[in-house]
C-alpha positions in Angstrom: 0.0 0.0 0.0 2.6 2.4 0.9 4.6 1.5 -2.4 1.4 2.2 -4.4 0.6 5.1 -2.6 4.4 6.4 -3.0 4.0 5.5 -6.6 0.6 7.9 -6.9 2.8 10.5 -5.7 5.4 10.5 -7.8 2.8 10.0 -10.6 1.0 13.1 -9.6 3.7 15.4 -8.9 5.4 14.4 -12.1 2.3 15.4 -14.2 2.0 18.0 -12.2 5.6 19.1 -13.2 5.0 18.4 -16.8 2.3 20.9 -17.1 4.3 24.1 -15.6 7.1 23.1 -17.9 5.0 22.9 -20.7 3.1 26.2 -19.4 6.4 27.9 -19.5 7.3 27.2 -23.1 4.1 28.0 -24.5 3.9 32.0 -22.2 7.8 31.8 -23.5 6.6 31.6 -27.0 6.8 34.7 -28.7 3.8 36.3 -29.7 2.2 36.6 -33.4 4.2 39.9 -34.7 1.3 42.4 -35.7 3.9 44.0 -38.3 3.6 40.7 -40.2 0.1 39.9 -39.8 -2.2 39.8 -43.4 -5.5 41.2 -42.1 -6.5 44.3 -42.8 -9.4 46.9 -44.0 -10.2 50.2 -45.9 -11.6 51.9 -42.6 -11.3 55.7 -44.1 -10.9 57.2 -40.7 -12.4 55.1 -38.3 -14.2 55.9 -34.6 -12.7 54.5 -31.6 -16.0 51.9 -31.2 -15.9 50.7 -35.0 -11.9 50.2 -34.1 -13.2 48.5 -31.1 -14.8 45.9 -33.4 -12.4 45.7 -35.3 -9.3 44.3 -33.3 -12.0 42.1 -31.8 -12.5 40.2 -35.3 -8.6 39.9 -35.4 -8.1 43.0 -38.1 -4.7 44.5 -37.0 -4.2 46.5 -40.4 -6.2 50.1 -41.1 -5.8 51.1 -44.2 -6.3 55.4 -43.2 -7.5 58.4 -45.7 -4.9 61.3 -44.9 -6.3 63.7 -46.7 -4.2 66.6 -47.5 -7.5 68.9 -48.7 -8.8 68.0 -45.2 -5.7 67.9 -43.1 -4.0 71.5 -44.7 -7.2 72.6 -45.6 -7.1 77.0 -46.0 -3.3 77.7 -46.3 0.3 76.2 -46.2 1.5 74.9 -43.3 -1.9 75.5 -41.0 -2.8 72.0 -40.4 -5.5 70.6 -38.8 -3.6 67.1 -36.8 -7.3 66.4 -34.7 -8.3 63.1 -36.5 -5.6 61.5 -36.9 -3.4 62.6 -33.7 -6.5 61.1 -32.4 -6.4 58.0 -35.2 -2.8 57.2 -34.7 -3.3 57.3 -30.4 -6.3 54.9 -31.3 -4.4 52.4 -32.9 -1.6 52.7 -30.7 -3.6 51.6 -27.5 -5.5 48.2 -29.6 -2.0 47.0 -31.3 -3.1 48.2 -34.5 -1.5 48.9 -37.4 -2.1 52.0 -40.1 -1.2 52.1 -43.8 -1.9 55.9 -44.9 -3.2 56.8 -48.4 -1.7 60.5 -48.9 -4.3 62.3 -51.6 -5.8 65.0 -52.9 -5.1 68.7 -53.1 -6.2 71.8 -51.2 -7.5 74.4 -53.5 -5.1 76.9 -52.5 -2.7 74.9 -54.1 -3.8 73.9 -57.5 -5.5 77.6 -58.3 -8.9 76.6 -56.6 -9.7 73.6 -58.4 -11.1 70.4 -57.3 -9.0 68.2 -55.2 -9.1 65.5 -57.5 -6.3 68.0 -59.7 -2.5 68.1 -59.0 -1.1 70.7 -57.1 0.8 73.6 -59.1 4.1 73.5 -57.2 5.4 70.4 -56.2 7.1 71.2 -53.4 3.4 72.1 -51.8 3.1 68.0 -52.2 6.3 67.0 -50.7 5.6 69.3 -47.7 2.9 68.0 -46.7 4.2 64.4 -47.4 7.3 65.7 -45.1 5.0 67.0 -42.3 3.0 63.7 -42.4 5.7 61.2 -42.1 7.5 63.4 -40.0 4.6 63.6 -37.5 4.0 60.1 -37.5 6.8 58.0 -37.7 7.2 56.1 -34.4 3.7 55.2 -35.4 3.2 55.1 -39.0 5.5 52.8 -41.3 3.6 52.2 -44.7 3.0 55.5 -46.8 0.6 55.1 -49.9 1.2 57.6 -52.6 -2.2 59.0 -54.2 -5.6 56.6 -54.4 -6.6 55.2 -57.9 -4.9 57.9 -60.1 -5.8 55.5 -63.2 -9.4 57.0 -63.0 -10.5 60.2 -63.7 -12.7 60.6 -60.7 -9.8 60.6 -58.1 -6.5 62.2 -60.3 -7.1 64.6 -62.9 -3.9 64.1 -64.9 -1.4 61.8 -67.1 0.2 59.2 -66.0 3.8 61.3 -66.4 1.8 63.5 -64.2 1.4 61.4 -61.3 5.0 59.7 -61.9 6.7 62.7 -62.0 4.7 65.2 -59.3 3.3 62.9 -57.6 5.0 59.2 -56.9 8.3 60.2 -57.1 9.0 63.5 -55.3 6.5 61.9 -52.6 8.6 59.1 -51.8 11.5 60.7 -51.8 10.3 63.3 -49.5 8.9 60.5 -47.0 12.3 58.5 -47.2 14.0 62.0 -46.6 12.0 62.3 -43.5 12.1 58.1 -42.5 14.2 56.1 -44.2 13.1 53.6 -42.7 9.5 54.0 -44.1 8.3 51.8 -46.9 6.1 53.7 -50.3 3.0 52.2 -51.3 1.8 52.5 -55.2 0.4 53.2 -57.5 -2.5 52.0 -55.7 -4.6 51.8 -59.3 -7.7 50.6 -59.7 -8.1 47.3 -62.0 -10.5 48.7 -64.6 -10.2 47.9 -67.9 -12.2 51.5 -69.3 -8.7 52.9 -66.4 -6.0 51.2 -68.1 -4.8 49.5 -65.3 -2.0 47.2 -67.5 -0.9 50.3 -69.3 -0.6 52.0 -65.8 1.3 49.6 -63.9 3.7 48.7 -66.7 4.7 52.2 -67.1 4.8 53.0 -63.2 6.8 49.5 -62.9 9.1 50.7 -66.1 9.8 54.3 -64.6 9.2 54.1 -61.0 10.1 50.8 -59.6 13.0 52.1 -57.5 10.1 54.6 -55.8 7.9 51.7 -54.9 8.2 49.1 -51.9 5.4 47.0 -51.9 2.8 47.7 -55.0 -0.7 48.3 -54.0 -3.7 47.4 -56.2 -7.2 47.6 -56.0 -9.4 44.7 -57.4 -13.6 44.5 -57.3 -14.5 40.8 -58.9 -17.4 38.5 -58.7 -15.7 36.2 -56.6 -12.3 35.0 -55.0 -11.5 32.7 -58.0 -12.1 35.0 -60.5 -9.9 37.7 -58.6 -6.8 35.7 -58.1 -7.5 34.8 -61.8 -6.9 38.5 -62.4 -3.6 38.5 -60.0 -1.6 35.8 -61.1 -3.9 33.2 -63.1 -4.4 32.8 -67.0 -7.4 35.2 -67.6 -8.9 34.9 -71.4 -7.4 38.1 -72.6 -4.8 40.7 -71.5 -2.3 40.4 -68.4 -2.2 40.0 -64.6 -1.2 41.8 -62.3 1.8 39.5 -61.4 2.8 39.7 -64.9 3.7 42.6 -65.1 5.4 43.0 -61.7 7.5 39.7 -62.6 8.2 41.5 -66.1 9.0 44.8 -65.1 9.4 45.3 -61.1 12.1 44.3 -58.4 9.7 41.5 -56.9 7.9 44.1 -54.7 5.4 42.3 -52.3 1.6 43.0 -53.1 -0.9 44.4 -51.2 -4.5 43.9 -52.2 -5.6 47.9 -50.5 -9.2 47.2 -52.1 -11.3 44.4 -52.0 -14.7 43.3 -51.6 -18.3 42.4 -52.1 -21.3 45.1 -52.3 -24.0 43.7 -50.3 -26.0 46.3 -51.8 -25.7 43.6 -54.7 -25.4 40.4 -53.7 -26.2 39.0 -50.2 -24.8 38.6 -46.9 -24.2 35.1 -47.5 -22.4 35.6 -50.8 -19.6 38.1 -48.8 -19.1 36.2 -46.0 -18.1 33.3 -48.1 -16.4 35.2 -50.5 -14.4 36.7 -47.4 -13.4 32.9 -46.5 -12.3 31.9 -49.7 -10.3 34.7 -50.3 -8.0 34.8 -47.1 -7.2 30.9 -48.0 -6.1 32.3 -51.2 -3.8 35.1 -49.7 -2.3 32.4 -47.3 -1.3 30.2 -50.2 0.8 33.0 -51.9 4.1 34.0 -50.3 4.4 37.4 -52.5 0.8 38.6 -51.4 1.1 39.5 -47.9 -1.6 41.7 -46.7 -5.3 42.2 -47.5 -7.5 45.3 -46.9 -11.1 44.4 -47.6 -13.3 47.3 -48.8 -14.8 48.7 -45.6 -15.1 48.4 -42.4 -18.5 50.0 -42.2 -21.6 50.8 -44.3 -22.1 54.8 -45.2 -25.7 55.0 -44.6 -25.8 58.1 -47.0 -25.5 55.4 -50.5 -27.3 52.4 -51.6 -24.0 50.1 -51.9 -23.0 48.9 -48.7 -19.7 47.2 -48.7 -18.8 46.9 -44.7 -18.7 44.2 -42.7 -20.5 46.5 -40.0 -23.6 48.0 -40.8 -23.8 51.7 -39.7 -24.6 51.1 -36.6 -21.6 48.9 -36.2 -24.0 45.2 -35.7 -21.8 42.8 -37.7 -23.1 41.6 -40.6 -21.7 37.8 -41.2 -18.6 38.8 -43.3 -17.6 39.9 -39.7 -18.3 36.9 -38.5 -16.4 34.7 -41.3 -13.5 37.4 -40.8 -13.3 36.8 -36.6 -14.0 33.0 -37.4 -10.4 32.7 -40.2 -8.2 35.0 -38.1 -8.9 33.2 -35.0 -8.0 30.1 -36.9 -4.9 31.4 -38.1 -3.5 33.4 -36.0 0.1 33.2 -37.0 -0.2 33.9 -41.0 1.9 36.0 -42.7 4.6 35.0 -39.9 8.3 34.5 -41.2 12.0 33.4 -40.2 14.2 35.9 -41.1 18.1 35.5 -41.3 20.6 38.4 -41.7 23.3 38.3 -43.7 25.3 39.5 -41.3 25.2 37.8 -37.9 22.9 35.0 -39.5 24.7 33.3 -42.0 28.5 31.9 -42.5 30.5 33.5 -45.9 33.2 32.3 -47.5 34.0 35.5 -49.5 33.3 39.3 -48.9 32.6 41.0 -46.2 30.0 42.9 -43.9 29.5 46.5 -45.9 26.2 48.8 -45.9 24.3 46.4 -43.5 24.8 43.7 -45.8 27.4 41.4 -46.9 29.1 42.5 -50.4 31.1 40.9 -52.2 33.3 43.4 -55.0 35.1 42.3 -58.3 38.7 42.4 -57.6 38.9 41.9 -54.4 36.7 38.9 -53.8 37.4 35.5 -55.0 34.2 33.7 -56.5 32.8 31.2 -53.7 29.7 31.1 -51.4 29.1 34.6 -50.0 26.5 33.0 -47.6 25.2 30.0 -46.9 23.5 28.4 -43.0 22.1 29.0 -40.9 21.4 24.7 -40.5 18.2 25.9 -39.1 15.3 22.6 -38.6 12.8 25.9 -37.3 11.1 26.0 -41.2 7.7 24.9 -40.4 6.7 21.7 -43.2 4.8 22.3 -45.8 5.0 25.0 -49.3 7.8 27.8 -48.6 9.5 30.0 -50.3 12.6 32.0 -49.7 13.0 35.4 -50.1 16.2 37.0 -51.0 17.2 40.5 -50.7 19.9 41.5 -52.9 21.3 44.4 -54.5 23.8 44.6 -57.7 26.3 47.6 -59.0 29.3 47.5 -61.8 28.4 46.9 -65.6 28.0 44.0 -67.8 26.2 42.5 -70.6 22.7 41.6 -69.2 23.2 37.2 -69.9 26.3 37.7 -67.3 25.7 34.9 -64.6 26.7 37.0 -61.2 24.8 34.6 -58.5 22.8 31.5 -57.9 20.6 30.8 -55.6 19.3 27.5 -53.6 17.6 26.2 -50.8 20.1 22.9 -49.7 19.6 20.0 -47.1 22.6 19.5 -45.9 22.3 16.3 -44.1 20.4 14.4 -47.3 23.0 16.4 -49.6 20.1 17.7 -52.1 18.7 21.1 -53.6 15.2 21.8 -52.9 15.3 24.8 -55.1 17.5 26.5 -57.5 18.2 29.7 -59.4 20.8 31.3 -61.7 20.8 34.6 -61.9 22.2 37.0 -64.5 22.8 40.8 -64.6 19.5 41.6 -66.5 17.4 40.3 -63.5 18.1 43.2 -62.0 16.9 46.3 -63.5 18.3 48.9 -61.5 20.7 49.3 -58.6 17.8 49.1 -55.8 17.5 46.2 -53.8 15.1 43.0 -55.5 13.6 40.4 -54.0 13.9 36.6 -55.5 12.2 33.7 -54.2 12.9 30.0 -54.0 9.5 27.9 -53.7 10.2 24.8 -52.1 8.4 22.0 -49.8 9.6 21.7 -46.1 9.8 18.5 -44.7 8.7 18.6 -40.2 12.3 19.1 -38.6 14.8 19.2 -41.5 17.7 20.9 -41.8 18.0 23.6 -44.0 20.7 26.3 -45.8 20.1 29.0 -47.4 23.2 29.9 -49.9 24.1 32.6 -52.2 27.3 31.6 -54.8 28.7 34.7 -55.9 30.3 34.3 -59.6 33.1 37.3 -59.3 31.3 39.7 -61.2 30.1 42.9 -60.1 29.1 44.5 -56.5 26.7 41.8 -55.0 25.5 42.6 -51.6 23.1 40.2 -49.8 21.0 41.6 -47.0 18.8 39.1 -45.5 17.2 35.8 -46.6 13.5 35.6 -45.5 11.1 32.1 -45.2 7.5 32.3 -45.8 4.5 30.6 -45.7 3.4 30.3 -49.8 4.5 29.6 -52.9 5.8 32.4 -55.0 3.1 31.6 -58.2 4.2 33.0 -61.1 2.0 35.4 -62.9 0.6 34.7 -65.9 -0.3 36.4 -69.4 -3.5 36.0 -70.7 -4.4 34.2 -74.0 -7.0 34.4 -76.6 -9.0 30.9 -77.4 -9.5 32.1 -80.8 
């Protein structure tokens, strides 16, 4: 009896034992990083209750209206901060994050005409996009420049117009201010009767180096008929992945607007359009955040795209929202690995927070390769490289490859050779490597320098995803 009992005892306090330690490692767990979660909405400039809501369905991202006509209304440089002092102290206090769409002009700066027209001086623009960013950053990380300038109704002027006096001077003032900042464009609206391929190839073609993450705006039927717009193989024309494959520095994408009018179709119809969507976001490692379009009905017009209704009751697109952030909490989470401090080199060395290698003075050989890390969680994954290139060449010059190795089984899960002409400007680009993960292996990530050029490597990202590639369309005639 005593035995037995002893035996009970140790049984007990063993279990008990057990549970702390597993208690500690899941509080030691680090928590889902907001910066990196997907979920977001258009929420113009939200109240305090509807933000409320809002972090209670899960939605960290706000994408914000800064109006310049509303925030330097009657003069330059008297500014009217209310709203979004009290905006950015909102978000600040629920964990949430904004992404701020910088538009339209006061009338005393274009000569009293509508806001929807470019200002006359330029340097009215970059002001205010100075004061903004300036303002803001410790809070504010993610400036949009201009909404939907592909349509009439929101930019009155040519595309050189808003490249030249508006994208361009923007983000440069905003980096001037934060360098650390990242711009958002050319935020276009996918419309056909707007131009939208014509737009982003010639934003992409003169503008890349301007742009961190491309936004786009996309209003289809359903889920599968907008990613067949993104990167699928539409009847006719291009997608959108195209053309950033084709002509850009493999920029993330963030769908800014999305959504379903249930002015036109029913409840039902955008809360499962909601669900089937998200799935489709997490399945793409290039397209890392969504904002649906709205947050709440305007009770002034028929359509009524929120997932509130005015009086903030959810409508079941809230619902379906709460329901697929709850069940993934952690999407859009990553490994990241510097180049320097993360990974082992065999040639180079540690130069503008990078790792660069230099014709000349480097010998060809890895210029990174490790970390041996088994913390890639299985399943589709793809990493991301960030790499910049100087010096000149012919454009077929091999200067790098790329691959994803298991050490331990001595096989490439991924490969790629690339050659002076992927990179289309001195800027950093992004390549990816989709592979599958297998639970618990060990993995390298390696970047062979060839001995041509400046090649500097700054960090190798892992993502949930594949990296699909985007697709031209085709006619069946």
């Amino acid at each position: 009896m005593a035995r037995a009992a002893a035996a009970i005892v140790f049984i007990v306090a063993f279990a008990f034992a057990l549970a702390v330690a597993l208690m500690q490692v899941a509080l030691a767990a680090p928590p889902p990083d907001p910066d990196e979660s997907p979920y977001g909405i258009c929420a113009h400039i939200p109240s305090d209750a509807a933000m409320d809501r809002l972090a209670a369905a899960g939605v960290v991202w706000l994408r914000c209206d800064f109006n310049w006509v509303s925030m330097e209304p009657h003069r330059k440089g008297a500014f009217d901060w209310a709203e979004t002092d009290r905006l950015v102290a909102s978000a600040r206090a629920r964990g949430q994050r904004i992404f701020a769409t910088l538009a339209y002009t006061p009338g005393w700066a274009n000569g009293g005409r509508h806001h929807r027209f470019p200002p006359n001086d330029v340097r009215d623009w970059t002001d205010f996009v100075a004061a903004c960013v300036n303002r803001y950053k410790g809070d504010i990380q993610h400036w949009g420049m201009w909404n939907e300038p592909n349509l009439s109704g929101f930019f009155e002027g040519s595309r050189t117009d808003y490249i030249d006096r508006i994208l361009k001077p923007g983000a440069a003032a905003a980096k001037a201010a934060d360098p650390t900042c990242s711009v958002l464009g050319p935020e276009l609206a996918h419309l056909v009767g707007g131009r939208w391929d014509e737009w982003l190839e010639d934003v992409m073609r003169r503008a890349s180096d301007s742009i961190d993450i491309v936004s786009h705006h996309m209003y289809k039927g359903d889920a599968p008929e907008t990613f067949l717009n993104i990167d699928g193989r539409p009847w006719r024309g291009k997608t959108v992945k195209w053309i950033l494959d084709r002509y850009g520095r493999g920029q993330e994408l963030w769908l800014t607007e999305v959504g379903w009018n249930t002015g036109r179709v029913s409840e039902a119809h955008q809360a499962r359009e909601y669900q089937r969507l998200l799935g489709g976001v997490l399945e793409r490692s290039y397209l890392t955040k969504v904002f649906f379009y709205e947050a709440t009905d305007d009770p002034s017009i028929p359509d009524k795209w929120g997932i509130l209704r005015a009086d903030l009751t959810p409508k079941p697109s809230y619902g379906s929202y709460r329901a697929f952030t709850a069940a993934n909490p952690d999407a859009g989470g990553s490994l990241r690995f510097r180049a320097v401090g993360d990974l082992a080199h065999l040639t180079g060395r540690a130069a503008g927070g990078g790792w660069e290698a230099v014709a000349g003075r480097d010998g060809a050989a890895h210029m990174a390769y490790g970390p041996y890390t088994t913390a890639v969680a299985p399943g589709s994954r793809t990493a991301v490289f960030r790499l910049a290139l100087g010096g000149s060449g012919p454009g077929d010059e091999r200067v790098a490859t790329l691959d994803v190795y298991d050490p331990n089984a001595r096989r490439t899960l991924a490969r790629r050779d690339l050659s002076r002409g992927d990179f289309r400007s001195g800027a950093p680009h992004l390549f990816r490597l989709s592979f599958g993960a297998a639970a618990g292996q060990t993995l390298e990530f390696r970047v062979y320098w060839h001995g041509r050029g400046t090649l500097r490597l700054d960090e190798v990202e892992v993502r949930a995803g594949r990296d699909i590639k985007g697709q031209r369309g085709w006619f069946p005639f």
